[in-house]
C-alpha positions in Angstrom: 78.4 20.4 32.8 74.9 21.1 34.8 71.9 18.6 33.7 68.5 20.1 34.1 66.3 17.5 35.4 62.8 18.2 34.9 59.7 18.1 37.8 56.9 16.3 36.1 53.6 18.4 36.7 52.0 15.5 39.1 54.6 16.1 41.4 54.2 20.1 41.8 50.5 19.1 42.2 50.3 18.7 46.3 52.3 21.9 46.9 49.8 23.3 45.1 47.1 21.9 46.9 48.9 22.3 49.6 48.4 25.7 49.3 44.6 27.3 51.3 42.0 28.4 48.8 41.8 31.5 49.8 39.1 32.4 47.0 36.8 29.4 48.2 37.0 30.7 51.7 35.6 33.7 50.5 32.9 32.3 48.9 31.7 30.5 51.7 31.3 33.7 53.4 29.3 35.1 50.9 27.2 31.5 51.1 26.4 31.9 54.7 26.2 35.8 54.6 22.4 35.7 54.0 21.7 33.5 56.6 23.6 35.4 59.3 21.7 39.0 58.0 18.5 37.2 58.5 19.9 36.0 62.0 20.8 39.0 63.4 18.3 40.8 62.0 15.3 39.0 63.1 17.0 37.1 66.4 19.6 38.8 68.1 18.4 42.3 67.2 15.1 41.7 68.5 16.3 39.8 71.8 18.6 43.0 72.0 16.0 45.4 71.3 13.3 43.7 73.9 16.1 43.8 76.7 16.4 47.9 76.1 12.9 48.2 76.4 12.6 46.2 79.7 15.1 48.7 81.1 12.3 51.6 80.1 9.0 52.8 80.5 8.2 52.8 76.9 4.6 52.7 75.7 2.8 50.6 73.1 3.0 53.7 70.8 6.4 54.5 71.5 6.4 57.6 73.6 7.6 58.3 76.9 11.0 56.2 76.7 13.1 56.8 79.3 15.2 54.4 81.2 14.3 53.3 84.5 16.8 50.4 85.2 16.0 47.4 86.8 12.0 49.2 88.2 10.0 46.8 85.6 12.0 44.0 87.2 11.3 44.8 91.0 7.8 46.0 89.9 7.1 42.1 88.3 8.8 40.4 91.0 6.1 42.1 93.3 3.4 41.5 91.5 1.1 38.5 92.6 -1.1 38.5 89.2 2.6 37.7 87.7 3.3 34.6 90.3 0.0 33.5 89.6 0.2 33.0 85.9 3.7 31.8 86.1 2.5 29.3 89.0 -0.4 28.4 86.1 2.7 28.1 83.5 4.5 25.6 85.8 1.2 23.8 86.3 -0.1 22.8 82.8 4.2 22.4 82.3 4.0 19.5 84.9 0.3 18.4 84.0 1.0 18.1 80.2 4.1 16.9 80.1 4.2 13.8 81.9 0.9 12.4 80.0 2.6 13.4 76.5 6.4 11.7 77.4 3.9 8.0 78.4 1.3 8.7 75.8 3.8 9.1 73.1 6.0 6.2 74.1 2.7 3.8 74.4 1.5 5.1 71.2 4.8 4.6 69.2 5.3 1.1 71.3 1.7 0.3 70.0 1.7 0.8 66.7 5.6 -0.8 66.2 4.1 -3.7 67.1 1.0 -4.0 65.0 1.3 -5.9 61.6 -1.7 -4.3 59.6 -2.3 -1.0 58.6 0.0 0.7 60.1 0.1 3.9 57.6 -3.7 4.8 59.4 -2.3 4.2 62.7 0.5 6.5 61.9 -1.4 9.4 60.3 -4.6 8.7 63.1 -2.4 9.5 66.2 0.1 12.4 63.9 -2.8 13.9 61.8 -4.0 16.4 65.1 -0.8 18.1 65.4 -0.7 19.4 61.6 -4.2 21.3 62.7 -3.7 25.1 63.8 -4.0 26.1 66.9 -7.9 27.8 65.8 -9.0 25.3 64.0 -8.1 22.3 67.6 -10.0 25.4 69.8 -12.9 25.7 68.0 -13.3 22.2 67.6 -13.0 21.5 71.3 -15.5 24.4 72.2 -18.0 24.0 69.9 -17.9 20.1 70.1 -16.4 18.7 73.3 -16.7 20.7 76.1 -20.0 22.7 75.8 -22.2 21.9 78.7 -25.8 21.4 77.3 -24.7 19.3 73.8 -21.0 18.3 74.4 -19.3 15.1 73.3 -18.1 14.8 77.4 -21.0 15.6 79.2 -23.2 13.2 76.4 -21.2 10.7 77.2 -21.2 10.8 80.8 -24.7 12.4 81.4 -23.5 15.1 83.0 -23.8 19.0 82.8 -20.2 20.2 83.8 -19.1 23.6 83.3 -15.6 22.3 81.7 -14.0 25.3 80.8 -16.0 27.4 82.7 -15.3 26.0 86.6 -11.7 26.8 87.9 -11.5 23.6 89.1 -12.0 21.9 85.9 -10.2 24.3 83.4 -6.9 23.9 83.7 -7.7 20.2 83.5 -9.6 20.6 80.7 -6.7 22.6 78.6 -4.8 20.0 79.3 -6.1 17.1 78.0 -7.1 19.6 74.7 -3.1 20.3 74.4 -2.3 16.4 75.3 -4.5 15.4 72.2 -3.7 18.1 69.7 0.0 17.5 70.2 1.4 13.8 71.5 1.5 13.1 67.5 4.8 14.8 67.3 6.3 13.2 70.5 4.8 9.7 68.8 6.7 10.3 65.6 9.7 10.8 67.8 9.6 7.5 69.6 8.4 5.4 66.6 11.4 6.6 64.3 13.4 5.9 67.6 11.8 2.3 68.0 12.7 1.4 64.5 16.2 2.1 64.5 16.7 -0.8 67.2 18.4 -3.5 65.6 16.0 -6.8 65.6 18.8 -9.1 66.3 19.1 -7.9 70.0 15.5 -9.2 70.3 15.8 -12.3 68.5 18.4 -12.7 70.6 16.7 -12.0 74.0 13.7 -14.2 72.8 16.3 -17.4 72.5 17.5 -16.8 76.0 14.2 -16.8 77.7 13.8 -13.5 78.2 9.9 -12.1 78.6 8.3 -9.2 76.5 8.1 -7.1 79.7 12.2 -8.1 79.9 13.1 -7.3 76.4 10.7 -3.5 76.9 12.9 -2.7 80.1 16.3 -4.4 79.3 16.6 -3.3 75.8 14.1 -0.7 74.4 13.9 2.0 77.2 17.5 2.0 77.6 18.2 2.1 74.0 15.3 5.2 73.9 17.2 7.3 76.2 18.0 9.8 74.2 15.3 10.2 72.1 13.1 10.2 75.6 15.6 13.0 76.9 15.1 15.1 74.0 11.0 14.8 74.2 11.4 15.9 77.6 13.1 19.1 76.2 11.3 19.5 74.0 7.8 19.4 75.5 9.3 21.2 78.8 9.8 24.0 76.0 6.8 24.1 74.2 4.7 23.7 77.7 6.6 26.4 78.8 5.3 28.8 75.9 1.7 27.7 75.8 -0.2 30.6 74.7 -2.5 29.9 71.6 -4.9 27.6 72.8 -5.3 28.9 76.3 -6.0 32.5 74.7 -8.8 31.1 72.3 -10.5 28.9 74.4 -10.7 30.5 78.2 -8.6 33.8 77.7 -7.3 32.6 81.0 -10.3 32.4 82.7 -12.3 31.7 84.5 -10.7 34.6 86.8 -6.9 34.0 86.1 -7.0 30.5 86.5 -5.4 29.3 83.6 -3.5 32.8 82.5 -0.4 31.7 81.4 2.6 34.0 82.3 3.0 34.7 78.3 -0.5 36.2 78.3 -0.2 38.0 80.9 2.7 39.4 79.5 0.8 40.4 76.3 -1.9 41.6 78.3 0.4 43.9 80.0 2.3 45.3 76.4 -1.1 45.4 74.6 -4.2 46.2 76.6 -2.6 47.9 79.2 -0.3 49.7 77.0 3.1 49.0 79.1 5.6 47.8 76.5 8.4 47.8 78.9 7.2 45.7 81.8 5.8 43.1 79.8 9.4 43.0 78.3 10.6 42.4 81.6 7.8 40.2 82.2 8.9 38.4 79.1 12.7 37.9 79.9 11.4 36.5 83.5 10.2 33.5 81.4 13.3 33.5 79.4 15.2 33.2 82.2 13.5 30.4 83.5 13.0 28.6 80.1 17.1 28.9 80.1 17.8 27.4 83.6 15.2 24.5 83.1 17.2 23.9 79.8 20.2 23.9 81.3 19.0 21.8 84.1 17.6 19.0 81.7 20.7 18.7 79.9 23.1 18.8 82.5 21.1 15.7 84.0 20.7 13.7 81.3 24.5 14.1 80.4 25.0 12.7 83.9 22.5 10.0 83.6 24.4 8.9 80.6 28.2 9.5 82.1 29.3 5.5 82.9 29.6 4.9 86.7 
């Protein structure tokens, strides 16, 4: 005689689970399904659609598409108005950066330390980077750097032409860029700074060791990162500079501060030439890529034990 033993239901349970969810893995699709429309349509199309239109001599209103290869490329690379503004992009990249990695650290190194108002500190040094790009050029021209009533020249009796001598603009656009945006590389290296556990000080303090001792032995090591990702970051965004260099010089006087991304605008949109300042435009990409590239591939070895 057979005896039927009975499975309880708990223990059908994990072949069940067991089992993939075929209908939640569906779902997620259809979660992420917007995003990825809005990705291709607004990222990869476009970045697809610029790199056909380098390869022709398509004009601002369309017309005369043809292909013509690899000509805008040769034509650019020959160009010395083009390796002039991309010399002035690597310029204000090397000028603006360095001042905004120190700035920011010395900043965020300042006001960790204070004990008193802090929260005026903090929004004193972030509050000019939350102002737009018109609002920081205005303010500088019609304030700072005019040569008859400027805060400057009142302050150090002098009648220089600041953004209008070649000598002095590039200069001059940088220290406008270096105040409008070291708030965000501050923020950075303050939230950095207090993620540090205290104990490694206290403990550094009880063996004698010297505030200039604790700054190199602990908290620049321990900032690595976070100064590896400013320098990204800044290396980037120095790269791009457009906005204020437009509104405040419109990269004069002569071409000495055109950045290669206006010149690439000036080329699509007053001279009408939509295909070479695509190719103009994926020049700099290039380069924005390989010095990205570059950065990380050294920090990674920088941090790689020996």
């Amino acid at each position: 005689m057979m005896t039927t033993v009975a499975v309880p239901a708990s223990a059908a349970a994990p072949a069940e689970e067991a089992r993939p969810r075929r209908g939640w893995t569906q779902h997620g699709l259809l979660f992420v399904a917007p995003f990825f429309a809005i990705y291709l349509a607004f990222l990869v199309w476009p970045l697809l659609q610029g790199l056909r239109m380098s390869l022709s001599s398509v004009n601002i209103a369309g017309t005369n598409d043809r292909f013509v290869g690899l000509a805008n490329y040769a034509e650019a690379f020959g160009d010395p108005r083009m390796w002039r503004s991309l010399g002035n992009t690597v310029v204000f990249t090397v000028l603006s950066t360095i001042p905004l990695v120190l700035l920011g650290l010395g900043l965020a190194l300042l006001v960790h330390n204070l004990r008193f108002v802090q929260w005026l500190w903090r929004l004193s040094f972030f509050g000019p980077f939350l102002l737009p790009s018109a609002v920081v050029s205005l303010l500088w021209l019609q304030m700072i750097y005019p040569p008859e009533y400027g805060l400057i020249n009142g302050a150090l009796g002098t009648d220089v032409l600041w953004l209008g001598d070649p000598s002095t603009a590039m200069w001059s656009m940088v220290l406008t860029t270096v105040w409008w945006t070291v708030g965000f590389n501050f923020l950075l290296y303050l939230a950095a700074l207090q993620s540090i556990p205290h104990h490694l000080y206290e403990a550094a303090e009880l063996d004698g060791a010297s505030a200039w001792h604790r700054l190199r032995s602990i908290t620049l090591p321990l900032l690595g990162r976070t100064t590896a990702l400013v320098v990204v970051l800044q290396l980037l965004a120095s790269l791009k500079v457009f906005d204020q260099i437009y509104l405040m010089t419109g990269g004069g006087p002569g071409d000495s501060t055109r950045p290669i991304i206006e010149y690439a605008y000036d080329a699509g949109f007053t001279g009408y030439r939509i295909g070479y300042a695509s190719a103009v435009s994926y020049i700099l990409f290039a380069l924005i890529v390989v010095v990205s590239l570059a950065q990380l591939r050294l920090f990674r070895k920088s941090e790689e034990p020996s």
